[in-house]
C-alpha positions in Angstrom: 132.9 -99.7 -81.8 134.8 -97.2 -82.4 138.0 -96.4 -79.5 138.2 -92.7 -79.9 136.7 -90.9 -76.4 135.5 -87.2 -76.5 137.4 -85.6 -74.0 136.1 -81.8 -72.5 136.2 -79.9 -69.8 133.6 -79.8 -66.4 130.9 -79.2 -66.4 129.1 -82.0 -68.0 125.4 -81.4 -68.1 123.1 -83.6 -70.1 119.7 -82.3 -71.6 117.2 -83.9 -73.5 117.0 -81.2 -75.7 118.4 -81.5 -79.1 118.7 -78.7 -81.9 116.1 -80.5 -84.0 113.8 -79.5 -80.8 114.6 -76.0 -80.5 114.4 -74.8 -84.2 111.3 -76.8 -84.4 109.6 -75.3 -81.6 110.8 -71.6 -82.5 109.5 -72.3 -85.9 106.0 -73.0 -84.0 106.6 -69.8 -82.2 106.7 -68.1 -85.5 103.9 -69.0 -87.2 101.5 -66.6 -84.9 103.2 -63.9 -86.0 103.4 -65.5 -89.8 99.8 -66.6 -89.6 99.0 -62.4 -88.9 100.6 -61.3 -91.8 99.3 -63.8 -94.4 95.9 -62.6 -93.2 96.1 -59.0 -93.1 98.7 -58.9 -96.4 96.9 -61.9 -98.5 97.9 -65.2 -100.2 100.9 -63.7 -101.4 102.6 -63.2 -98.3 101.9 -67.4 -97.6 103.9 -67.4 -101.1 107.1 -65.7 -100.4 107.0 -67.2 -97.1 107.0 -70.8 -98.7 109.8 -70.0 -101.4 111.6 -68.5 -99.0 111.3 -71.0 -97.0 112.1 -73.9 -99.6 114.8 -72.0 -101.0 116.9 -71.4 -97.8 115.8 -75.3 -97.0 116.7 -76.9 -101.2 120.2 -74.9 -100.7 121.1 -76.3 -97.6 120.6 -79.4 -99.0 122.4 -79.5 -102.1 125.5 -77.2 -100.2 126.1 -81.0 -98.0 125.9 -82.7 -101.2 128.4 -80.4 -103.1 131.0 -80.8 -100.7 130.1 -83.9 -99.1 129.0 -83.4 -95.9 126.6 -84.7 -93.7 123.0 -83.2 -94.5 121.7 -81.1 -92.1 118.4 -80.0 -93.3 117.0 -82.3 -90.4 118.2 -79.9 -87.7 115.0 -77.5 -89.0 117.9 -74.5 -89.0 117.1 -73.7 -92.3 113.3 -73.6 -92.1 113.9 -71.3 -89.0 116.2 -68.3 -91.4 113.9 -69.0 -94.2 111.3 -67.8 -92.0 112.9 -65.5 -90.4 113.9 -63.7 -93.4 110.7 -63.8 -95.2 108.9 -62.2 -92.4 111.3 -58.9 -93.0 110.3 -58.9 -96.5 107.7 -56.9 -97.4 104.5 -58.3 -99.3 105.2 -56.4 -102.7 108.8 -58.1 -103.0 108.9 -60.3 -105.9 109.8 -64.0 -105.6 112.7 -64.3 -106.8 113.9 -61.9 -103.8 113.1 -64.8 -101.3 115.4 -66.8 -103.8 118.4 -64.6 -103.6 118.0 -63.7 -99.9 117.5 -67.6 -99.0 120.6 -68.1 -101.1 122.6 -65.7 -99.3 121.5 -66.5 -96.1 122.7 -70.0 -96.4 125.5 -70.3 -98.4 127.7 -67.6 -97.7 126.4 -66.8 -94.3 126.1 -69.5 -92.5 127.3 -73.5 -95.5 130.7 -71.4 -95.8 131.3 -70.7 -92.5 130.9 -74.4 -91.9 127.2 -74.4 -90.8 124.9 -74.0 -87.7 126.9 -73.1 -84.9 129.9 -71.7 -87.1 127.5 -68.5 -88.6 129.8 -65.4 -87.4 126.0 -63.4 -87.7 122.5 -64.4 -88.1 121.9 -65.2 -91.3 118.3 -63.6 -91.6 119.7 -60.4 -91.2 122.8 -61.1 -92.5 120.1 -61.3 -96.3 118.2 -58.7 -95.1 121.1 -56.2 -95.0 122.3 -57.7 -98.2 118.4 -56.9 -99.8 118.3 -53.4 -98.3 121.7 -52.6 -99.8 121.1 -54.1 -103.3 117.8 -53.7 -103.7 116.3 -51.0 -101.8 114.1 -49.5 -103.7 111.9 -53.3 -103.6 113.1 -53.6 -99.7 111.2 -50.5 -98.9 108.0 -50.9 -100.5 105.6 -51.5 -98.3 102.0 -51.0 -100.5 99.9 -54.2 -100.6 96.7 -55.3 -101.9 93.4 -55.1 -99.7 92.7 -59.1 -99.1 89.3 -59.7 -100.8 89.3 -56.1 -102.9 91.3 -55.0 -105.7 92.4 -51.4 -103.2 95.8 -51.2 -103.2 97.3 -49.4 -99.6 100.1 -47.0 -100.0 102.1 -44.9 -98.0 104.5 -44.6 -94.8 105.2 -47.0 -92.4 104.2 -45.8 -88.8 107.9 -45.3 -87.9 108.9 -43.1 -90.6 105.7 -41.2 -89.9 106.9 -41.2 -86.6 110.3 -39.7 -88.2 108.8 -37.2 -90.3 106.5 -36.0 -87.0 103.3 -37.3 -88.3 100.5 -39.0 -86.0 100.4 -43.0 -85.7 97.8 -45.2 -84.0 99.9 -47.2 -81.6 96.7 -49.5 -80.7 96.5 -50.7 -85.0 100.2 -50.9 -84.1 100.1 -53.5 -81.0 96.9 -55.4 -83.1 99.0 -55.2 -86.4 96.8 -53.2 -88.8 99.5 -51.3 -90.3 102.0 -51.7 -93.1 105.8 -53.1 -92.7 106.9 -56.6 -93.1 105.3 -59.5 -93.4 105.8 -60.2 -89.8 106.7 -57.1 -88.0 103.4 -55.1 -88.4 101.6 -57.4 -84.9 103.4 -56.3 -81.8 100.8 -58.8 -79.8 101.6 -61.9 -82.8 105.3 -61.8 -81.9 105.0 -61.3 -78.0 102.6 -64.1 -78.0 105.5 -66.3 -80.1 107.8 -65.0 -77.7 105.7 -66.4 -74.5 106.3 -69.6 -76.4 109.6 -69.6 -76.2 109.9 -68.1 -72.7 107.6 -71.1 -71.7 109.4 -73.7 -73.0 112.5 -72.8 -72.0 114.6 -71.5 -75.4 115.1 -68.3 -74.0 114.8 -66.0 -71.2 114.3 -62.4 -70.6 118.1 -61.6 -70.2 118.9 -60.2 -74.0 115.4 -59.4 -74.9 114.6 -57.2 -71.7 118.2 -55.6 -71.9 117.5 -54.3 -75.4 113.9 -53.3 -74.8 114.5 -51.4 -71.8 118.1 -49.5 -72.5 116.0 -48.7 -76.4 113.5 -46.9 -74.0 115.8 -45.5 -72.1 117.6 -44.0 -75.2 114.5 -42.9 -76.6 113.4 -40.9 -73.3 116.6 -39.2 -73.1 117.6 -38.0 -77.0 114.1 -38.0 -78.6 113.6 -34.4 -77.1 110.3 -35.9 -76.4 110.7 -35.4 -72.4 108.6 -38.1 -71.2 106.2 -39.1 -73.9 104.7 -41.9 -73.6 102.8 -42.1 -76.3 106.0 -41.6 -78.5 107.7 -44.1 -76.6 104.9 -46.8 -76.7 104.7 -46.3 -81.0 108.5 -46.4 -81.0 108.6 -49.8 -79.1 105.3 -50.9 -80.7 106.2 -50.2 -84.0 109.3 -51.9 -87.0 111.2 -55.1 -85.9 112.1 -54.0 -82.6 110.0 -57.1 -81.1 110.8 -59.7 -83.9 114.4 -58.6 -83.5 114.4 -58.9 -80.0 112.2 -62.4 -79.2 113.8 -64.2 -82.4 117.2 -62.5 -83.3 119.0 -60.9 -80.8 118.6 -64.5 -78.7 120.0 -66.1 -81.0 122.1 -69.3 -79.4 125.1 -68.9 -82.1 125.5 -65.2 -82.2 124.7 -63.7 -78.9 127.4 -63.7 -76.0 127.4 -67.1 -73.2 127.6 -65.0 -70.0 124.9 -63.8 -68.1 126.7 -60.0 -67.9 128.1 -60.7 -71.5 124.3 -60.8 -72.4 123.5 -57.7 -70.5 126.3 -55.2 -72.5 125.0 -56.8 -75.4 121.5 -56.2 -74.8 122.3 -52.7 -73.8 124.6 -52.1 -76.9 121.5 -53.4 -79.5 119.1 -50.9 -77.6 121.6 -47.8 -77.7 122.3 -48.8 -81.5 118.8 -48.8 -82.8 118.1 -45.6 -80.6 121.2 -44.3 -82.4 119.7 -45.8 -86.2 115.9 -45.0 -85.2 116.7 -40.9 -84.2 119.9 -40.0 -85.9 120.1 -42.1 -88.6 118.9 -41.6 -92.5 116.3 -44.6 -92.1 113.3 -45.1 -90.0 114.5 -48.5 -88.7 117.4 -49.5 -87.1 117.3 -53.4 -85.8 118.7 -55.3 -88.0 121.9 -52.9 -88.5 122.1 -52.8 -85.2 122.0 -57.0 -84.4 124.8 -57.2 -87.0 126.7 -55.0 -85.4 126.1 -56.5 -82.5 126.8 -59.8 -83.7 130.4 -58.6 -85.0 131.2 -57.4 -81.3 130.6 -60.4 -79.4 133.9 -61.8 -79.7 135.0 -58.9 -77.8 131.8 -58.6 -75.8 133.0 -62.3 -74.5 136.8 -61.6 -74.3 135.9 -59.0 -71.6 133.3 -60.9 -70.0 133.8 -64.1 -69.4 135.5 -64.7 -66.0 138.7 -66.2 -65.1 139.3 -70.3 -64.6 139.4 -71.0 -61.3 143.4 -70.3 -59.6 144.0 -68.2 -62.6 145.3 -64.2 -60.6 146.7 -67.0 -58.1 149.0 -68.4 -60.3 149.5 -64.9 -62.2 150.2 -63.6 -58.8 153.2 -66.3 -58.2 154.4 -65.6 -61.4 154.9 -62.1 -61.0 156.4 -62.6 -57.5 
């Protein structure tokens, strides 16, 4: 046996969850909002997700084995970013998309940072950016074939009709009738994932309420849309506001530890995708806006995370 002890600081609390758990069971929180989109977009949205998938998952694996470290493909991290990612992919994205994205993700977001835990951002998004910046024309093509029929569907997304002032349907929004991502388009698929979580503990309402409500606020007060409803319901029902904020933004590694570190976060994601959504060039806004937001908690923390007990007391000696 070996005689090194592992020595830290009070409090010492003991759970019987392990990270194995939790990625596995918000992988099982995924798939209602994964199981939508591969219905309403067609076998080749199962596809992408499955390379996506494999690929984030095969370069995991051979990262330990390049550099010797312990495999970690066991912890279900990578399954949970492969999925992640493909669901912000849109169904017309070639394969070898998921390939380069899963690459990305892994490798130089999160294997060369020195793994889960170590990511500086989440490393979904982190690939998403990276698509939508190298390949945008593919990001944001959102036409797909009918399932069953050889129609092809074309045209805007219900947020940038929303941009350009055209009318949506915010009930095929909630239900998920509509194009976007593979699993963005069913407001109802993702809460009902989110429940999942709530329910079994992996998160609470702290971030994802935060970011939801200050968004609405935001909305209500720059829109010039006085209090429309309507508007507001298709802005919150509509992109990856709910997949950003169930899945993403509560993200263990990259959102803030306090309780009121969570809450300026929260409130800083919903005033930068307000900011993106309104004023910005493109009709979305979350992802931008949880990679900012990622990039800030350092300083998010430094400013909220409270002084060790005796601390001003000793300060106050000091200066005396």
């Amino acid at each position: 046996m070996s005689e090194l002890m592992k020595v830290s600081s009070t409090p010492h609390v003991r759970a019987k969850d392990s990270t194995a758990r939790i990625m596995l069971t918000v992988a099982i929180a995924l798939l209602p909002a994964a199981g939508f989109g591969v219905w309403h977009f067609g076998w080749k949205a199962l596809l992408l997700i499955l390379i996506t998938v494999a690929t984030c998952v095969l370069s995991e694996w051979l990262f330990c084995l390049a550099v010797k470290k312990k495999n970690t493909i066991g912890d279900f991290s990578a399954v949970v970013t492969g999925m992640l990612l493909a669901m912000n992919l849109p169904v017309s994205a070639p394969w070898w998309i998921g390939v380069i994205g899963g690459v990305f993700a892994i490798v130089v977001v999160k294997m060369l940072f020195g793994g889960l835990g170590q990511n500086f951002m989440n490393p979904a998004l982190g690939a998403r950016c990276f698509l939508l910046i190298s390949f945008s024309k593919i990001m944001t093509d959102f036409s797909y074939v009918v399932p069953g029929g050889a129609d092809v569907i074309s045209g805007a997304t219900p947020l940038a009709c929303l941009k350009n002032g055209d009318p949506v349907v915010v009930r095929d929004m909630i239900l998920g009738t509509v194009q976007g991502t593979i699993g963005e388009t069913s407001m109802l698929a993702i809460v009902f994932g989110g429940c999942i979580l709530i329910m079994a503990g992996i998160i609470d309402m702290v971030v994802t309420g935060t970011y939801i409500l200050s968004f609405a606020i935001f909305v209500l007060l720059f829109a010039g849309r006085g209090l429309d409803w309507y508007y507001l319901s298709a802005h919150i029902s509509g992109g990856g506001l709910m997949l950003g904020a169930f899945f993403m933004a509560t993200d263990y590694v990259t959102r803030p530890i306090t309780r009121k570190g969570q809450i300026i976060y929260g409130i800083l994601l919903g005033v930068l995708t307000g900011i993106f959504r309104l004023f910005g060039p493109s009709a979305e806004g979350v992802s931008y806006a949880i990679i900012i937001g990622n990039l800030l908690v350092p300083l998010i923390e430094k400013i909220s995370v409270p002084a060790y007990f005796g601390k001003k007391k000793a300060d106050t000696k000091k200066v005396n």
